[in-house]
N, C-alpha and C positions, 0 to 999 in steps of 0.2 A: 782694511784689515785691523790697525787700530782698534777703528770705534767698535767692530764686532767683537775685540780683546776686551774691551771694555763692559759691553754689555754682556758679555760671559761671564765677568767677575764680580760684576755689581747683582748678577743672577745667582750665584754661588752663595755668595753672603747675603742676598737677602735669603735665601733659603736655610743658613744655616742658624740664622737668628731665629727662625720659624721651628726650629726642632728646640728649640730653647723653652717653645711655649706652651700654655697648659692646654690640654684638649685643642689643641691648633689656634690658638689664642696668643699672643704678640706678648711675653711677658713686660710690667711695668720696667721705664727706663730706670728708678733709683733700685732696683735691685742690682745688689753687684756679686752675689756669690752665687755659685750654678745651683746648689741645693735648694736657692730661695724661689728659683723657679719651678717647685713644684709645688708652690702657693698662688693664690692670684685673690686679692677680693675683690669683690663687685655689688656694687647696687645697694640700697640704702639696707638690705637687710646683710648687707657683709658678709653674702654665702660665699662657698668655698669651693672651688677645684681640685681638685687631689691629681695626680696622674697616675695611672697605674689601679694598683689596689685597692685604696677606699673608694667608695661606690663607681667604680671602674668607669671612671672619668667624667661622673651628674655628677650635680651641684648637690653637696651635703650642706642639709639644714640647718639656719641658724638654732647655735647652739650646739651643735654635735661636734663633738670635741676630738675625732679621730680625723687625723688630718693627715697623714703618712707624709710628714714631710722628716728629712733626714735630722738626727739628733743633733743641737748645738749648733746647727748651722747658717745662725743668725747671730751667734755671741755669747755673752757671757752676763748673767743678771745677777748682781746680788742685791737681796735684800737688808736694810737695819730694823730692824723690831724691838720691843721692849719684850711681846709676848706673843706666837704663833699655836696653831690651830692643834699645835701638840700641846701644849698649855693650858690656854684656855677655848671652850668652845661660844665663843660670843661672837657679836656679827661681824663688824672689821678683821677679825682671824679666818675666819672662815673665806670670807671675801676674797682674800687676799690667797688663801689655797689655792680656791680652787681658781684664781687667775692665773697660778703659778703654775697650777698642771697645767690649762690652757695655754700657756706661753712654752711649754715645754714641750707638748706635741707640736705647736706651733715652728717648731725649732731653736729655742732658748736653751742655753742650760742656765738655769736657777738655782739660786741658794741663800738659804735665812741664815743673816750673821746675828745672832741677839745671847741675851747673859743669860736667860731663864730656861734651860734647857737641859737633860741630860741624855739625852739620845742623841746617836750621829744622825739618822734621819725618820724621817717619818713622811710614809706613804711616799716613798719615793722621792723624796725632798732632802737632801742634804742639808742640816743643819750645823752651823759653824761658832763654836763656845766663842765669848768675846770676851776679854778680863774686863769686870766690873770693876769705875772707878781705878784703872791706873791702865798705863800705855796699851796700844795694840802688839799682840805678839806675834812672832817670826811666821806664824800657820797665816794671823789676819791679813798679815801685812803680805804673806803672797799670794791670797785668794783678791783680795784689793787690787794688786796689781797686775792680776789676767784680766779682772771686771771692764767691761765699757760701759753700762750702765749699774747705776744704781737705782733703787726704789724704794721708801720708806714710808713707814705711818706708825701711829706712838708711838715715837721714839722722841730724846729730846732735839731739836732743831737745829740749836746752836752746838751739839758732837756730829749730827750727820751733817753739815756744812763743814763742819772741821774737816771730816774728810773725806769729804768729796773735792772740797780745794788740795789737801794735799797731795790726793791722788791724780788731781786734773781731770773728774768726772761729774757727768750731767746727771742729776738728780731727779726723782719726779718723786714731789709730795703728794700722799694721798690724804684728802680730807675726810674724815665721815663725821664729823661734830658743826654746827650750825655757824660757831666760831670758835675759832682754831688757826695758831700759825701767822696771826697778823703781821709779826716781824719779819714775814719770811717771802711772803703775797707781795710786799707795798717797798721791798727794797734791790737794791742791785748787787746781786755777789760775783765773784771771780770765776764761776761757773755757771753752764746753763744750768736756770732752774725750772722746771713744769712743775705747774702743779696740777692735781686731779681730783676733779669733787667728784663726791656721790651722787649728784645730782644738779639738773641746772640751776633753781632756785638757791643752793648754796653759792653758786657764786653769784649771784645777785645778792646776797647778802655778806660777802666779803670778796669782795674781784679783786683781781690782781694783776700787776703789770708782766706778769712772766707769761707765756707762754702755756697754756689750758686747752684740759679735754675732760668729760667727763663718762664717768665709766660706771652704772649702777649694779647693782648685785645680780647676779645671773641667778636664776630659780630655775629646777628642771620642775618645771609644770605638769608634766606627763605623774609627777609620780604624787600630785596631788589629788588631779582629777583623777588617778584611779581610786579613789578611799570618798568620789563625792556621792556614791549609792550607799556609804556607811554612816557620813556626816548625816542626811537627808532623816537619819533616825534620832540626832543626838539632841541631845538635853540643856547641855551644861554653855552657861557664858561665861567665857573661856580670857584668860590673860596670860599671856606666854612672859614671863618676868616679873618677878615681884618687886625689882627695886624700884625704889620710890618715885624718881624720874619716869619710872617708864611705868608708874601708876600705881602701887601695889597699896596704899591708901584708899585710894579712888575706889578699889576691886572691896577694897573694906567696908566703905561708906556705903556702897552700893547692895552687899549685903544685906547690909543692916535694914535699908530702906524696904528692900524688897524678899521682904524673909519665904515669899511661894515661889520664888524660881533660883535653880542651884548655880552656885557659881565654882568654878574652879581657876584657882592659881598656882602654876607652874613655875617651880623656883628657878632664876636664871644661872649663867654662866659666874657671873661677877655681881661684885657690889653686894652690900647688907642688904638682905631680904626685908620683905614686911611682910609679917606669917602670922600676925596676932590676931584674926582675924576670929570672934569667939562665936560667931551665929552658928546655929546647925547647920545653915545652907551653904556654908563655905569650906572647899576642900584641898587642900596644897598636895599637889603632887611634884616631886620630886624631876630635877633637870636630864635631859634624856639629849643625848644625840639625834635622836630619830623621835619626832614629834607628830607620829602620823599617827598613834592612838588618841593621844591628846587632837586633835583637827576629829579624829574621826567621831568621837563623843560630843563635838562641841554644835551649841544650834546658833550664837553667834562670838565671835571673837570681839575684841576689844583690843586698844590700844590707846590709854588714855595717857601717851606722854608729853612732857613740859618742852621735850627737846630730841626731833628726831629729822635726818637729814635724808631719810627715805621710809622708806617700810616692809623691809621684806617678808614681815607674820601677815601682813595684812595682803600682798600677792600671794602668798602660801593657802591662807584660807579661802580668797576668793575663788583660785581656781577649785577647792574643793568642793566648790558651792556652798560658803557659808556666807552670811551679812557678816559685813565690819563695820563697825564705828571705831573711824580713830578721834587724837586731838588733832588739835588747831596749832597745827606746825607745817612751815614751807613745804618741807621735805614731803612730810604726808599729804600735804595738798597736791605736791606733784605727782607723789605716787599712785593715790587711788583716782586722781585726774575727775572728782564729781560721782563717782561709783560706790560714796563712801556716805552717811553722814557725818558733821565735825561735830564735835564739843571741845570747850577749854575742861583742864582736867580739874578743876577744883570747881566746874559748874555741874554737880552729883542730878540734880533736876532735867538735866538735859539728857544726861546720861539716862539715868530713869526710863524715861519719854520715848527714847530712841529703841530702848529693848526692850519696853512695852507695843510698840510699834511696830518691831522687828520681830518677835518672839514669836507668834502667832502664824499658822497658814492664811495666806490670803494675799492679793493683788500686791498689798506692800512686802509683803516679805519673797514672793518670787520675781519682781522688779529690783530688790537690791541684787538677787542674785545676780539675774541677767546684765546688771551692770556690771558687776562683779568680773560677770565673764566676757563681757565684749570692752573692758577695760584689758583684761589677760589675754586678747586675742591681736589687742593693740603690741603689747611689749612683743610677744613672740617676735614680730616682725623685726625687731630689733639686738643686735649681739655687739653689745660693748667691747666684748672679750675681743672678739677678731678686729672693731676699730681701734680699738689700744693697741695691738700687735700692728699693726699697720702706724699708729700713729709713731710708735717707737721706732719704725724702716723709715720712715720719712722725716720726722721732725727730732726726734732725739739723738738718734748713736751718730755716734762723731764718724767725719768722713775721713777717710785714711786715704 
């Protein structure tokens, strides 16, 4: 009688672990809150389960950000920024958004604590004023002390270490600069620190003894290949930023050389432009949130910068079916993966060469394409977003 008591109870509980789980799937052991089991990822492309509602219990696709898990129900995130996506629209802000929606459907609640700000939020993002240069006050110091995690990029190193130690919280640095943060990589603080590149190549070029994952810019590709039947007619070689770093020289030089074919440059988010550009063939168009008329005019993009730790113009264009040429930087090496050709940005000859090569219909210019695209069909398979979510369940928040 016993062992039949027993094998009735050990039937019981295994049964009611089994109602825990997603589409009858065994949820992971380190979740510890009931709402987290209605997540589950799986498989290198880090699709998702939902129970219930979203795609009533298939696997939604990497990348599809409705995830119906319950709000908050993994903690509490604050952000330190210097500047967010309400600010400015440059790539690290944007980044950093839309990971923040992502982590919020995900079950996060989220919040940007930075000084540049006047709005309480944006796009559903609670933003949190910070006194510049003098103590945190009564608001920071209790939004601090609901936080378990923290997340940071531009901002200075040595304030978000201040207080992340006084708070007794685990930090995660995001990198998007080629080098950046070496004091922070190479030492040991009073809390845990993660750090997070943009890409793997960056940490080959500054590794670190902390604790790493790397997360690159998520692109909704769908809404590029739609505009690739309007690109397929365009004219113009195209530069998305004119600061100098990220080539705006180069796009000069380049006019000048080749005064039969039009060029256009897109002024960016930040940074002193370079707009002097006196040829007839060159046109400056004004910084747009929505850069899908500029792709759709262009016949090939360019990215001729001194220093870049991925490339998200250069994913944006490929999938619309246009040739890229970037420079000769890790990052963009890892990103267009060979789909690309390289130039250094102050070699104008190479450049030349490439969009005289490029320019034209013919064998070479529908072979960049096709790289272009079976390079885009590579990343889909890929969602940073839900392995960061995942990697903060497991490796960051503190166990209670």
């Amino acid at each position: 009688m016993l062992g039949l008591g027993l094998l009735l109870i050990a039937a019981i509980f295994m049964s009611s672990r089994k109602m825990l789980a997603v589409g009858g799937i065994e949820a992971p052991a380190h979740m510890t809150h009931p709402q987290e089991h209605m997540v589950e990822l799986i498989g290198r492309k880090e699709g998702l389960k939902a129970s219930g509602g979203a795609a009533n219990g298939q696997e939604i696709p990497a990348g599809n950000f409705e995830l119906g898990v319950a709000p908050g129900s993994k903690g509490n995130i604050t952000w330190l920024m210097h500047s967010c996506a309400a600010t400015i629209k440059a790539g690290a802000e944007l980044v950093a958004h839309e990971l923040t929606k992502y982590l919020q459907k995900a079950g996060w609640n989220t919040r940007i604590m930075l000084y540049d700000h006047t709005m309480e939020s944006f796009d559903g993002v609670p933003l949190i004023k910070m006194p510049y240069q003098a103590p945190l006050d009564d608001n920071c110091r209790r939004i601090l002390g609901e936080t378990d995690i923290l997340l940071t990029q531009n901002f200075v190193p040595e304030d978000a270490l201040k207080i992340a130690e006084e708070f007794g919280l685990p930090i995660c640095f995001f990198l998007h600069l080629d080098i950046e943060k070496v004091e922070v990589l190479q030492q040991r603080w009073n809390v845990p620190v993660h750090v997070v590149y943009n890409a793997m190549t960056q940490h080959e070029v500054v590794p670190t003894i902390h604790q790493w994952t790397v997360v690159r810019p998520h692109v909704n590709y769908e809404k590029f290949e739609a505009i690739a039947g309007q690109a397929r007619s365009g004219k113009n070689v195209t530069l998305l930023n004119c600061y100098e770093n990220k080539g705006g020289k180069t796009l000069k030089l380049l006019a000048e050389a080749m005064p039969d074919i039009p060029f256009v440059g897109v002024k960016g988010g930040y940074g002193e432009q370079v707009l002097d550009g006196s040829t007839s063939n060159i046109t400056y168009k004004e910084h747009s949130a929505n850069p899908l008329p500029y792709y759709a005019e262009s016949r090939i993009v360019i990215m001729p910068s001194r220093s870049e730790s991925w490339g998200r113009v250069a994913l944006e264009a490929m999938a619309a079916g246009i040739p890229v040429i970037v420079g000769d930087t890790p990052g963009l090496r890892e990103c267009t993966d060979g789909a690309a050709p390289i130039c250094r940005q102050e070699d104008t000859e190479c450049w030349s060469r490439e969009i005289r090569r490029l320019y034209p219909d013919g064998p070479e210019r529908s072979a960049a394409i096709a790289g272009g695209l079976r390079r885009i069909a590579q990343l889909k398979g890929i969602n940073d977003y839900a392995a960061f979510d995942k990697y903060l369940m497991e490796n960051v928040k503190p166990r209670i």
